[in-house]
N, C-alpha and C positions, 0 to 999 in steps of 0.2 A: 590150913595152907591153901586149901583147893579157893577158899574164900579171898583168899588175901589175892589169889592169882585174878579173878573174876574183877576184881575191884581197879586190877589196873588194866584190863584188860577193857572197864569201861571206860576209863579216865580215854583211854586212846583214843575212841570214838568220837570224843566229845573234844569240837576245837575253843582253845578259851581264848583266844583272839581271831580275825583274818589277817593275816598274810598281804601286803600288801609288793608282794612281787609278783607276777604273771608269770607263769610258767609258759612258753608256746608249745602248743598241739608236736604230734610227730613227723617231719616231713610224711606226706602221700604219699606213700606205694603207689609202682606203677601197676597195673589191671593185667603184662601181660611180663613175666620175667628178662623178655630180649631187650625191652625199655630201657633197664634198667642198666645194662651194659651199654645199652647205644652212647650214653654221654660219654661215657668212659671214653671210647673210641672215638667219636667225635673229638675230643679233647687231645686223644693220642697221636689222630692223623691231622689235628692243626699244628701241632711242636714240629711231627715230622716232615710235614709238607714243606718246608721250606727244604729240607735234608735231600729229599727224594728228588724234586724241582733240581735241586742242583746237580747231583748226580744223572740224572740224565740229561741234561745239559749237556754237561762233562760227556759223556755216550756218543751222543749228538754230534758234539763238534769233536771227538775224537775220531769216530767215523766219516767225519766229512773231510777232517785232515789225511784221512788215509788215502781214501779216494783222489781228493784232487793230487797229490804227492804220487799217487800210481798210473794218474792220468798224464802228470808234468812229466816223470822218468822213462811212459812210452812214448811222447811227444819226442823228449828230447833223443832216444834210440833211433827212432823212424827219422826224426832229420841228422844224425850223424851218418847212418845209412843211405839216404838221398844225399848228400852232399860231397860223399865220399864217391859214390858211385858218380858225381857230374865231375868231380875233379879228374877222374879216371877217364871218364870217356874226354875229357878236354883235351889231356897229354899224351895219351894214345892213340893212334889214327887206325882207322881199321880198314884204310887202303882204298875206300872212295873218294876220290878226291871232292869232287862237286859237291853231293849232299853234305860229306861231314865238314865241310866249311860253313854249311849251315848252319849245322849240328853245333859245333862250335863258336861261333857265331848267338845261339841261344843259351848256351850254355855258359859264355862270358856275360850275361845278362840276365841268367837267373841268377848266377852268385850274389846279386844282388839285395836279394831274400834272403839269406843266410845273415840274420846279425850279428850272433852270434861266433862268427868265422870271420868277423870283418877281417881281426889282423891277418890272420894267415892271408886270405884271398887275397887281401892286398899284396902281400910278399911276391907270391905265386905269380899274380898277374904283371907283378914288374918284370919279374924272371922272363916270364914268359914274351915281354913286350921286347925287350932287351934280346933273346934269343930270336923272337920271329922278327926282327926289323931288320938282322944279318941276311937274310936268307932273301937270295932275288926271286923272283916273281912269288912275294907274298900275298895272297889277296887283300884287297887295300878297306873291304867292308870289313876285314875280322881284326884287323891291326887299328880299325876308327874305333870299333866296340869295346875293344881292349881299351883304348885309350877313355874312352867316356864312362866305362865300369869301373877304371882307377879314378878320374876324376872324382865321380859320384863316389868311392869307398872313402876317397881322400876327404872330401864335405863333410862326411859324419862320422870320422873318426878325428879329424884336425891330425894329421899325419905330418 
C-alpha cells in the first residue's frame, strides 16, 4: 500500500500538459500595515464628503440665520423704543415754551425715518395739525413742518 501511495504521490509532480491560463501574481503588500487601511479611508471620506460638506453648510447658515434674526429683533426693539419716546416728547410739553418748539419742530421731522410707523405718524400728525391750527398764536415754523412731514408721509405711503 505504502507503494501504491508513492506512485500517485509522483504522478502529482509530474504535469502531463501546460495550462494555458495565467494565474496573476498576489496583489503587493504594503511595506508598512497603516498603507493598507489608508485606501480604505480615503475611499470612506470620499462617499462621506459630500455628507459632511453638507452638514456643515447647514451649521453655517443656520448660524448666520440666528444672528442676523437677533441682530433684525434688537434693531427693530431700539427703534420702537426711539420712536415711542419722540411721539412722547411731541405731545407732551414740558413747559418751555421757546426751545420745545424746537424740540418739536425736530421731532415732526425725524418721524420721517421711521417707515415702519408711516401709518400711524400719519394719523397722529393729522390729529395733531387739526388740534394746533385751533389754537391762536400757534407758532407758524411747527404748523409749516407739520404740514411738509404729512405731505412727505402722504408721497410714500399714497394715502
Amino acid at each position: 500500500m505504502s507503494e501504491w501511495l508513492k506512485e500517485l504521490a509522483w504522478k502529482a509532480c509530474i504535469r502531463e500538459s501546460v495550462s494555458r491560463v495565467r494565474i496573476s501574481p498576489p496583489p503587493i503588500e504594503p511595506k508598512f500595515p497603516a498603507q493598507a487601511g489608508a485606501k480604505v479611508e480615503v475611499l470612506f471620506i470620499m462617499k462621506n464628503l459630500d455628507l459632511t460638506f453638507f452638514f456643515g453648510i447647514a451649521t453655517f447658515l443656520w448660524t448666520a440665520y440666528q444672528y442676523f434674526d437677533t441682530r433684525k429683533r434688537d434693531q427693530d426693539l431700539k427703534e420702537f423704543e426711539i420712536y415711542h419716546k419722540l411721539i412722547k416728547e411731541l405731545v407732551q410739553p414740558d413747559g418751555e415754551n421757546g426751545l420745545y418748539v424746537d424740540r418739536q419742530t425736530a421731532i415732526i421731522y425725524e418721524l420721517r425715518n421711521f417707515k415702519r410707523y408711516y401709518p400711524f405718524s400719519y394719523r397722529t400728525l393729522l390729529g395733531l395739525k387739526e388740534k394746533w391750527s385751533k389754537v391762536d398764536g400757534q407758532f407758524p415754523r411747527l404748523l409749516e413742518e407739520l404740514e411738509l412731514t404729512i405731505n412727505f408721509l402722504k408721497s410714500k405711503n399714497r394715502y
